[in-house]
C-alpha positions in Angstrom: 6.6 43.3 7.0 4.4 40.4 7.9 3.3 38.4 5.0 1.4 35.2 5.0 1.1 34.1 1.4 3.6 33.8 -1.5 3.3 32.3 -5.4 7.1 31.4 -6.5 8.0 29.5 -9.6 10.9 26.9 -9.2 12.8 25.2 -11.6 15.5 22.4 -10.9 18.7 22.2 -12.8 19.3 20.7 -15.8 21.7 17.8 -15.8 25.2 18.3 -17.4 25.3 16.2 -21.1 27.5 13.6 -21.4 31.0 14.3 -23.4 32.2 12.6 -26.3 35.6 11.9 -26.2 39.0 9.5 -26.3 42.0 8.7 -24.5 45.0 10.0 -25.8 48.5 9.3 -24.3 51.8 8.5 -25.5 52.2 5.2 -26.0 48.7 3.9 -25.8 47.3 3.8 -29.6 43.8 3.6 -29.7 42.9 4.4 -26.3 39.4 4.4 -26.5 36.5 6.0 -25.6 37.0 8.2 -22.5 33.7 10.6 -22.3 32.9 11.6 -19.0 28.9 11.5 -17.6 27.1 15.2 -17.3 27.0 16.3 -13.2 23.0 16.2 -12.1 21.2 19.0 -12.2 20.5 20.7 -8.2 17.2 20.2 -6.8 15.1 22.7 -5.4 14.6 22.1 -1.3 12.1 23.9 0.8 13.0 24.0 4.6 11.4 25.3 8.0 13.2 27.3 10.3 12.3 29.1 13.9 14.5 31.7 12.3 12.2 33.5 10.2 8.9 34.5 10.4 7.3 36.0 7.0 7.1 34.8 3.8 8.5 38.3 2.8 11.3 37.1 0.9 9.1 35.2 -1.7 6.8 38.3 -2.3 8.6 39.9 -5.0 10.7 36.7 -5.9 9.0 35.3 -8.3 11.5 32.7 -10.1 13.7 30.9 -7.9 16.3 28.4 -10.2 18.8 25.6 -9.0 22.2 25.3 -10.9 22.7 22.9 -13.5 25.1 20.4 -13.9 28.6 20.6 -14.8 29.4 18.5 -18.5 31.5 15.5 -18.4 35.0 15.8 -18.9 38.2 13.5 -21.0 39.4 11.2 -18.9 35.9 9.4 -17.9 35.9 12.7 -15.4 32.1 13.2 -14.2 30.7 17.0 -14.0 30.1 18.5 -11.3 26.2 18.4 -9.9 25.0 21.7 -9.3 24.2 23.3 -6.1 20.8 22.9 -4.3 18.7 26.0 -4.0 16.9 25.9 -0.6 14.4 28.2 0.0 14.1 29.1 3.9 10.6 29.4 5.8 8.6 29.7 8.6 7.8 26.8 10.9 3.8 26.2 10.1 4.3 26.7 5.8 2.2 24.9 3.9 3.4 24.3 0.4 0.8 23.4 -2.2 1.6 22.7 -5.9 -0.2 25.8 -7.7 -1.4 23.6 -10.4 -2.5 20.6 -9.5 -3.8 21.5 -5.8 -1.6 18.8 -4.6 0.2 19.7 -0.3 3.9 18.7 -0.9 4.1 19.8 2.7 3.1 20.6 5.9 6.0 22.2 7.7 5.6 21.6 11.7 9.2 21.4 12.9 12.4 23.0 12.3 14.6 21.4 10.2 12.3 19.9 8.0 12.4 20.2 4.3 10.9 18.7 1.5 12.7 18.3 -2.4 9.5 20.1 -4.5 11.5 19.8 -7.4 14.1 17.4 -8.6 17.3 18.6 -10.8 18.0 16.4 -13.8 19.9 13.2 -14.4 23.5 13.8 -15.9 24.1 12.9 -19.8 25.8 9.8 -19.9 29.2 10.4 -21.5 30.5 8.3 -25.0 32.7 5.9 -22.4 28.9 4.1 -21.3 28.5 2.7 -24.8 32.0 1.0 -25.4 31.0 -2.8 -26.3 32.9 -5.6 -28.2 31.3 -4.4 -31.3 31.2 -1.1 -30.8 35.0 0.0 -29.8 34.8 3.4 -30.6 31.4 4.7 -29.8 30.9 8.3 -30.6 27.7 8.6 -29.2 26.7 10.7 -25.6 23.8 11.6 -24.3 22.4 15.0 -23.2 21.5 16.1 -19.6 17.7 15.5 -18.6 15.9 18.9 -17.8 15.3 19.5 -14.2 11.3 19.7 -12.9 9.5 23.2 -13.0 6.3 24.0 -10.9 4.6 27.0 -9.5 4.3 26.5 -5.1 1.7 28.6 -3.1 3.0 29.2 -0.1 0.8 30.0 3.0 1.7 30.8 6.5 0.1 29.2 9.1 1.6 30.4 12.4 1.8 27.4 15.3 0.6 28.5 18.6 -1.1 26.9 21.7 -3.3 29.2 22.0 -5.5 31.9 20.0 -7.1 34.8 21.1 -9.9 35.3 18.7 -12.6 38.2 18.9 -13.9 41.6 17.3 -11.6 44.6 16.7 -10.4 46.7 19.7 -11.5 44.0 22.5 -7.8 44.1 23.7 -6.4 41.1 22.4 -3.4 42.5 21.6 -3.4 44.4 25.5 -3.5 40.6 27.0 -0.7 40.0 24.3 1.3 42.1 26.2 -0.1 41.7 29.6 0.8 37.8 29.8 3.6 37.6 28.1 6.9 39.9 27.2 5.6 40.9 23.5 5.3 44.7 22.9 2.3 44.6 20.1 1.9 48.4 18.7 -1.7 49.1 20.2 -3.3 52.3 19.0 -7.2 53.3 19.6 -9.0 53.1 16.3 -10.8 50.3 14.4 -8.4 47.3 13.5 -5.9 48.2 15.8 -4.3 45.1 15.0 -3.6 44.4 11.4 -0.7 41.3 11.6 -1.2 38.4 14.0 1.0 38.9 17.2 2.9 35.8 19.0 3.8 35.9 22.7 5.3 33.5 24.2 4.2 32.6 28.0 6.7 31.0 30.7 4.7 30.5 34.3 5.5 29.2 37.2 6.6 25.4 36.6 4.5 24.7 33.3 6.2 24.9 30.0 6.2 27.8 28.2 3.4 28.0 25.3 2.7 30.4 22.5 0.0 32.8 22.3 -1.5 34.3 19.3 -3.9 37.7 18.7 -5.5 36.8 15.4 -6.8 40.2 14.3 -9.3 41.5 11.8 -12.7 39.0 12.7 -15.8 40.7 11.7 -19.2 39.3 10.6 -18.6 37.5 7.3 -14.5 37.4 7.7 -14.7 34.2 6.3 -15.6 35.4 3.0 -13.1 38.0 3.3 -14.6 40.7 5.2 -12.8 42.9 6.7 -9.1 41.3 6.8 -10.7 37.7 6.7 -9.5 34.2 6.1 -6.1 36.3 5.4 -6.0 35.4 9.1 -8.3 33.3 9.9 -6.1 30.4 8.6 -3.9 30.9 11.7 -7.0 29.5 13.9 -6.6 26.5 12.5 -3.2 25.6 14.5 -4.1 26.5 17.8 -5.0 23.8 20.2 -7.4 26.1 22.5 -9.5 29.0 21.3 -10.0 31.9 23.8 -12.7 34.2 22.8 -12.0 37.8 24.0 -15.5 39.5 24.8 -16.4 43.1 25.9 -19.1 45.0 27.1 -19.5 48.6 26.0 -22.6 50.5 26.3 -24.6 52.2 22.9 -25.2 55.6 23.1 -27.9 57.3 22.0 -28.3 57.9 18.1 -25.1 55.4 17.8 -24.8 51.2 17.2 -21.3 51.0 18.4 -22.2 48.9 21.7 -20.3 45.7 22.2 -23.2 42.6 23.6 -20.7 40.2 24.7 -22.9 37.0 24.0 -24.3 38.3 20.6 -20.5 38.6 19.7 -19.6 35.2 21.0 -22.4 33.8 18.9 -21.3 35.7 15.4 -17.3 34.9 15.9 -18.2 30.8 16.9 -20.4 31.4 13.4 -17.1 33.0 11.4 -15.0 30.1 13.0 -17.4 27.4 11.9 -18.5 28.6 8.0 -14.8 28.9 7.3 -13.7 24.9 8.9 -16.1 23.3 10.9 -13.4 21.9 12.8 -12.7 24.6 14.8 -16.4 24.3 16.7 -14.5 21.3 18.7 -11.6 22.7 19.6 -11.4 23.6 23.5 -12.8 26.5 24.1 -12.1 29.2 26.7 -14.2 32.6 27.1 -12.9 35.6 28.5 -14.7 39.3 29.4 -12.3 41.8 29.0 -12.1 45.5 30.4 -13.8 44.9 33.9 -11.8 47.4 35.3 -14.7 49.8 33.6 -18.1 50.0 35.8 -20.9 48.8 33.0 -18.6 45.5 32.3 -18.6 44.9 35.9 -22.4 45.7 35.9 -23.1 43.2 33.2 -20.8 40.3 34.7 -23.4 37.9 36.4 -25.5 37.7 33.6 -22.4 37.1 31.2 -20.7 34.9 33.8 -24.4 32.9 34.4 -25.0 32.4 30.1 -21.4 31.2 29.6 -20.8 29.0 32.1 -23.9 27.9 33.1 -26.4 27.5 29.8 -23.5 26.9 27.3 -20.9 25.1 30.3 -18.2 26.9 28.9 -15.2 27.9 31.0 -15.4 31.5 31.7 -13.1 34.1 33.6 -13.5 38.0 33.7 -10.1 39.8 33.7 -8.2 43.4 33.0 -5.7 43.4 31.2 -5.4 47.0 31.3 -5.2 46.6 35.3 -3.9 43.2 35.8 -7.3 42.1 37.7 -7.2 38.2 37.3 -4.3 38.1 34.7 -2.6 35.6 36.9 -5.5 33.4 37.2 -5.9 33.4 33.4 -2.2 32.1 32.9 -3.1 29.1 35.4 -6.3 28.5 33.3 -3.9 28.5 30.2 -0.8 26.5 31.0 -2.6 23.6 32.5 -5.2 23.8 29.5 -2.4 23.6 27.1 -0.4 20.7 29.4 -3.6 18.4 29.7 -5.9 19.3 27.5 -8.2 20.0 30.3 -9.1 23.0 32.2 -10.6 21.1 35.7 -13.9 20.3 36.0 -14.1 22.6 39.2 -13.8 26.6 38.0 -13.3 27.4 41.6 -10.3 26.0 41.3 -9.2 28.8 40.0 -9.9 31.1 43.2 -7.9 29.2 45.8 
C-alpha cells in the first residue's frame, strides 16, 4: 500500500543515573568512592534508503522510543548506552517537526540520516565528586531525559521526469510503454490512484526515472479530487511533460477532452499550488493519435503549442508505439542537458 504521509511521536532514551557506591576489597580499608556514570540514553535516527518506497510502516505506528541507558555500576563501571532506534524511509522524505514547522530534513540520497532526537546524558556516578574535602561523597546524579517530538513525514518521490495531466489521458499506458513498469490500467475515472515510477535505460544516455502523478483535476490544489496528496511529487521532477488528449463531445454529454483548454487548467493547478513549477522545462505531448479525430485535430494542436506558446511538442501512441522512440530521445537528452535542441526536426532524422 502506497502511502505518502505519516505523523509519528519519538522519544529518545533516557540516560542511565549515576550509582552511588564504594570500593570494597580485602585489604584496602576505606576504599573510596567507586560509583559508576549512567550509560546515555539512544537517539532516535531517521535514514533514507532506495530500499523502500512507502511511508506504510509509520501509518499505524504511532510511538516509536529509543532504549535508555544502562545505570552505572561498583567498580567506577559505566552503563551501558542504549541502542539507537532508526527509523527507515524513502529516498525524497521530508521530515518536519509537527510543532514548531521546523524541516529537520530533506532526504535526497541513500544513506543519509539525520538524529531528530537526542537520548540523554548519563547520571554521573558518586566517584565524579571525590575531592580533598569531600573523601566519601555519597552524592550521584540521575540520568537526563532523552528529547520527545512529534515528525510529519511526507513523501516526495524523486524522478526526472513527471507525466502530469487529467484522468484517463494514458499516463500510466506511456508508464508502461517506455519503460518496464507494469502500472494496473483499468478504463474508468482515476484509473490511476498512486503515483507510478518507471525507470527508462536508452540507447547510450543514462537511465532516468519517470513518474505518472495521478488524480489532477480543476482545483486539485485545494484538494480536489486526489489533490496536493500528489501534487507534492511535481515538485521533484526536473522536466514536466503534460499528457494531452483529444476526444470528441457527444451530443447531450460534456465529457470531450480540448487538448489546449486542458493544458491551460493543469499549468493553472501547477502554479496556484508552487509557482515554481511554471519554470520548470516543460514538454507537451498529444496522446492517442492512433484514433482518427486526434489525428484530425493535430495541426491545430501541433501549430498553438509549438508555435504561439514555443513549447516543445510531439504527438505519440502509446497504445501503438507511434513515436514512442522519438519521445525517449526527446527525454533522455532533456534530462542529460537540460535542453531539448532548439531544432524540433531534430527529432525526425
Amino acid at each position: 500500500m502506497f502511502v505518502d504521509e505519516a505523523t509519528v511521536e519519538v522519544v529518545a532514551g533516557r540516560g542511565g543515573d549515576g550509582m552511588v557506591a564504594f570500593r570494597r576489597e580485602k585489604y584496602v580499608p576505606r576504599g573510596g568512592p567507586a560509583g559508576g556514570d549512567g550509560g546515555d540514553g539512544g537517539d532516535v535516527v531517521v535514514e533514507a534508503t532506495h530500499n523502500a518506497n512507502t511511508l506504510h510502516d509509520y501509518k499505524h505506528q504511532k510511538l516509536v522510543k529509543a532504549e535508555n541507558g544502562r545505570p552505572g555500576g561498583p567498580n567506577r563501571k559505566t552503563g551501558r548506552n542504549g541502542e539507537d532506534r532508526v527509523l527507515v524511509v524513502p529516498v525524497g522524505t521530508v521530515v518536519t517537526d509537527a510543532d514548531s514547522g521546523e524541516m529537520l530534513a530533506d532526504l535526497t540520497e541513500s544513506g543519509q540520516r539525520v538524529i531528530v532526537a537526542h537520548g540523554g546524558a548519563g547520571g554521573q556516578g558518586n566517584a565524579r565528586f571525590k575531592s580533598p574535602t569531600n573523601r566519601a561523597p555519597r552524592k550521584a546524579t540521575p540520568g537526563k531525559a532523552g528529547e520527545e517530538r512529534t515528525l510529519e513525514l511526507e513523501l516526495k518521490l524523486i524522478a526526472d521526469v513527471g507525466l502530469v495531466g487529467f484522468p484517463s489521458v494514458g499516463k500510466s499506458t506511456i508508464i508502461s510503454a517506455i519503460s518496464s513498469a507494469k502500472p494496473k490500467i483499468g478504463a474508468y475515472h482515476f484509473t490511476t490512484i498512486t503515483p507510478n515510477l518507471g525507470v527508462v535505460d536508452w540507447k547510450n544516455f543514462r537511465s532516468f526515472v519517470v513518474a505518472d502523478i495521478p488524480g489532477l483535476i480543476e482545483g486539485a490544489h485545494r484538494g480536489e479530487g486526489l489533490g496536493t496528496r500528489f501534487l507534492r511529487h511535481v515538485e521533484r521532477t526536473e522536466l514536466i511533460v503534460h499528457v494531452l488528449e483529444v476526444t470528441p463531445k457527444l451530443e447531450g454529454q460534456n465529457d470531450g477532452r480540448d487538448p489546449i483548454a486542458d493544458y491551460e487548467a493543469i499549468c493553472r493547478e501547477l502554479e496556484q499550488f508552487n509557482p515554481d513549477l511554471v519554470e520548470n522545462p516543460q514538454l507537451v505531448v498529444l496522446n492517442k493519435i492512433d484514433l482518427p479525430y486526434a489525428r484530425d485535430a493535430l495541426a491545430e494542436v501541433q501549430r498553438h503549442f509549438e508555435d504561439e506558446l514555443g513549447l516543445p511538442f510531439l504527438a505519440i501512441s502509446a497504445a501503438t508505439g507511434e513515436n514512442i522512440d522519438q519521445f525517449k530521445d526527446m527525454l533522455a537528452e532533456a534530462v542529460s542537458t537540460g535542453d531539448f535542441g532548439a531544432d524540433l526536426e531534430h527529432w525526425e532524422d
